[in-house]
C-alpha positions as CSV (number, residue, x, y, z in Angstrom):
1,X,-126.9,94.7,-47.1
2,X,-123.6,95.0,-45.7
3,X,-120.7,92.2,-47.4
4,X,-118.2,91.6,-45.4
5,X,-115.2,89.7,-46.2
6,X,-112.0,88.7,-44.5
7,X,-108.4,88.5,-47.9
8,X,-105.6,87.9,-46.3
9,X,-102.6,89.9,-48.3
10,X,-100.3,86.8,-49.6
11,X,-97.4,89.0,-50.9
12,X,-94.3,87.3,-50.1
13,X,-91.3,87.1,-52.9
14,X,-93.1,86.7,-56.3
15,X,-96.4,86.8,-55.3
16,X,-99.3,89.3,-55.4
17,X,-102.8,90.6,-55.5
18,X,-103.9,91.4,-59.2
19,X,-107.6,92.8,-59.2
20,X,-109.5,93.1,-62.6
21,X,-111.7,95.5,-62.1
22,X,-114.3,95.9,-65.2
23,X,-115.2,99.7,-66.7
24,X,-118.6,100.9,-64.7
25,X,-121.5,101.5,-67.4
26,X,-120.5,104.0,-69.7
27,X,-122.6,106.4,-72.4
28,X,-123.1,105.5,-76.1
29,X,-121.4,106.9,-78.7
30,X,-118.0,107.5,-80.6
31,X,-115.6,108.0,-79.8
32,X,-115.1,105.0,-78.2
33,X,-112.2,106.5,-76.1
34,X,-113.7,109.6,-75.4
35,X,-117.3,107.5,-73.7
36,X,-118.1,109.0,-70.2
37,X,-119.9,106.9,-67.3
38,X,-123.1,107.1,-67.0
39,X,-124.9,108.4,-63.4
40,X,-125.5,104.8,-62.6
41,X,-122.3,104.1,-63.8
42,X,-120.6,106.2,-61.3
43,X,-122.8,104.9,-58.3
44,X,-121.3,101.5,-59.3
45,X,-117.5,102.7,-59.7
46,X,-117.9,104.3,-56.5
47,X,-119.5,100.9,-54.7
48,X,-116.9,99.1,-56.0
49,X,-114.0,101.3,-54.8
50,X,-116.1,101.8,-51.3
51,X,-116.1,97.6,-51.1
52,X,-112.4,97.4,-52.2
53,X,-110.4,100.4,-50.6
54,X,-110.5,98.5,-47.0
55,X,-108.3,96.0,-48.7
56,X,-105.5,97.9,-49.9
57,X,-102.7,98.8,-48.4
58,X,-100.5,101.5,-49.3
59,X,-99.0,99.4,-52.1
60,X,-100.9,99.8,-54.6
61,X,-100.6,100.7,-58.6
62,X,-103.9,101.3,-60.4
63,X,-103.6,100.9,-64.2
64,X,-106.5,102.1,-66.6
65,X,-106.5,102.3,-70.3
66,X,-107.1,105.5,-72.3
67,X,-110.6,105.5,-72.1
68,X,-112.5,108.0,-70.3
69,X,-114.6,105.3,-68.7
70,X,-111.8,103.0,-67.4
71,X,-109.8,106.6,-65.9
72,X,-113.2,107.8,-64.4
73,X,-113.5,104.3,-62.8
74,X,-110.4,104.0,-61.7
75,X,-110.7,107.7,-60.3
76,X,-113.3,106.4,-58.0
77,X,-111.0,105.0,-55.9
78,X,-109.2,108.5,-54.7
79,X,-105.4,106.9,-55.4
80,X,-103.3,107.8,-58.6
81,X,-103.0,105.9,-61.6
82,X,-101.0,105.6,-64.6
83,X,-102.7,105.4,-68.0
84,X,-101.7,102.0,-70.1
85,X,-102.6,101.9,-73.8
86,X,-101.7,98.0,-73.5
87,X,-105.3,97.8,-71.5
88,X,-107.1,99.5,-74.4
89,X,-110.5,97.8,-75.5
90,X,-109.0,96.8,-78.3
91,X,-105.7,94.8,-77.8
92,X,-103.7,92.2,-77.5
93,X,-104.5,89.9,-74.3
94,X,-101.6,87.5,-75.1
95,X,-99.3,90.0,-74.1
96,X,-100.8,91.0,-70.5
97,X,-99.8,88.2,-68.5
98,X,-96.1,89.2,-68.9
99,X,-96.7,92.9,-68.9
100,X,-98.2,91.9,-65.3
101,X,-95.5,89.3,-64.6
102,X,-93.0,92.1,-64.8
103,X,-94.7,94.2,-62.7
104,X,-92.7,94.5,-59.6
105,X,-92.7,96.7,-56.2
106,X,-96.0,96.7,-54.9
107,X,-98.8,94.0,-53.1
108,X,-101.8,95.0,-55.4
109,X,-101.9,95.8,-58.9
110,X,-105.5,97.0,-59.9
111,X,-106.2,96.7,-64.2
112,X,-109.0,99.3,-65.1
113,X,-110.4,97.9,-68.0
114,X,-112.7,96.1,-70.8
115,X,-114.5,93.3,-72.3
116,X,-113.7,90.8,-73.8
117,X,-109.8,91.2,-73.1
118,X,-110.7,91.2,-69.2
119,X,-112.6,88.0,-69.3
120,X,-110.0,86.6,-72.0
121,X,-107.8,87.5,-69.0
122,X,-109.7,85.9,-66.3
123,X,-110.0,82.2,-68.3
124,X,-106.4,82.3,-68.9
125,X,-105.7,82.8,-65.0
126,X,-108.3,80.3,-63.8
127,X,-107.4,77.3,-66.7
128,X,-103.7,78.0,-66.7
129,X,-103.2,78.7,-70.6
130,X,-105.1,80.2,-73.0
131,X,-108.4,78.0,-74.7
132,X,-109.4,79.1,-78.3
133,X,-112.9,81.1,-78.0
134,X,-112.9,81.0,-74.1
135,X,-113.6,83.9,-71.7
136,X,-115.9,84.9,-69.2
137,X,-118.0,87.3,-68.7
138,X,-117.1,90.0,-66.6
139,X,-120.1,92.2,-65.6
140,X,-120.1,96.4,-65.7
141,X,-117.9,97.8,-62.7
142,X,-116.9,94.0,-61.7
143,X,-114.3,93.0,-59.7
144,X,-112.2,89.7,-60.2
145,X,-109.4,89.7,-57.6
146,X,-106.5,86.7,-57.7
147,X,-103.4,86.0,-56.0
148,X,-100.8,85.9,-58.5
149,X,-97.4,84.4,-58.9
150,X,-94.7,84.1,-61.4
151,X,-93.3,80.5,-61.8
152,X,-89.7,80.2,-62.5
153,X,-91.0,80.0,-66.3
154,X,-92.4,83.3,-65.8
155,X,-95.8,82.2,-66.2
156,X,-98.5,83.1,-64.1
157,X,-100.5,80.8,-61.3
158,X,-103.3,82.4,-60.4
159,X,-106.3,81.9,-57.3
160,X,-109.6,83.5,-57.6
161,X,-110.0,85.2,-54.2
162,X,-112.9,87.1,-54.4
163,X,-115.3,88.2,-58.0
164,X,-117.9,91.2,-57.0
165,X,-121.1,92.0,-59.1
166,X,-122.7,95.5,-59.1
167,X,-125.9,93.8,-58.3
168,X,-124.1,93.0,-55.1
169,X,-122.8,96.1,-54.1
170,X,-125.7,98.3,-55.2
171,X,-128.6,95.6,-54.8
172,X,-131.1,99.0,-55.6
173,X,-130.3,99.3,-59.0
C-alpha cells in the first residue's frame, strides 16, 4: 500500500524541519563502527528515503555518525552528508539540542543515527525538558520528523509531524 501524506514546510525565521531518522538493521559484530546493513536493512533505508525524498527541498543537510550503518543509511537517500562524531552510538544526548539549535541555513536537517540517544532525543522534544530514564523507542530505519524552533532562550519547541515504521513502508517484511 501506497502512504500518502500532505507536510507543509514551516521554515520561517528560526524555525525548521528536524527528521530523526533511526540506522536501518545492521550486521552483528565488532566493531561496532565498522557494522554494515544487512539486505533487509538496505530495503528499509531505501523505503524510507523513497517515502521521505518527496518532501525535501533543496535545503537539506543530512548528518550521520561514524558508523558504517548510519553513512549507508544516510547514503540511501542519493544527497551528501557530513559525518558527525557528536551522533555516535555512544554519546552525550544533552548536548544535541544545542548542536541542532545552532544549526543554521537550511529548512531540513536529517540526524542519521542510534538508539537509545535518538529516542532520548525524541522524549526531550515531545515533553519539553529532559525526564530521568525516559525515551522512546525508535524502531530500525524509523523516521521521527518535528518542526523545530529556537526560543529566545535557545531552547527548542518541538511538533511531532510525522513518525514512519518500516513495517509501514515495507509491510512484506
Amino acid at each position: 500500500p501506497s502512504i500518502k501524506m500532505r507536510i507543509v514546510s514551516e521554515n520561517k525565521e528560526g524555525k525548521m524541519n528536524l527528521i530523526l531518522w533511526r540506522h536501518a538493521e545492521a550486521e552483528d559484530g565488532v566493531p561496532d563502527l565498522e557494522r554494515g546493513l544487512t539486505d533487509k536493512g538496505r530495503r528499509q533505508a531505501d523505503a524510507a528515503a523513497r517515502w521521505l525524498r518527496p518532501y525535501l527541498n533543496d535545503q537539506v543537510d543530512v548528518w550521520a555518525s561514524q558508523a558504517l550503518r548510519s553513512q549507508q543509511t544516510a547514503e540511501a537517500l542519493g544527497l551528501p552528508y557530513a559525518v558527525k562524531p557528536e551522533l555516535n552510538p555512544i554519546n552525550h544526548v544533552e548536548e544535541l539540542p544545542a548542536l541542532i539549535a545552532a544549526h543554521k541555513g537550511s529548512d531540513y536537517l536529517i540526524l542519521v543515527g542510534h538508539q537509545p540517544w535518538l529516542g532520548q532525543l525524541c522524549s526531550y522534544l515531545l515533553n519539553g525538558g529532559w525526564l530521568a530514564g525516559q525515551y522512546w523507542s525508535v524502531k530500525k530505519s524509523s523516521i521521527w520528523w518535528f518542526g523545530v524552533k529556537v526560543d529566545e532562550g535557545g531552547r527548542l519547541c518541538a511538533k511531532l509531524k510525522a513518525a514512519m515504521t518500516p513495517q509501514l513502508l515495507l509491510p512484506e517484511d
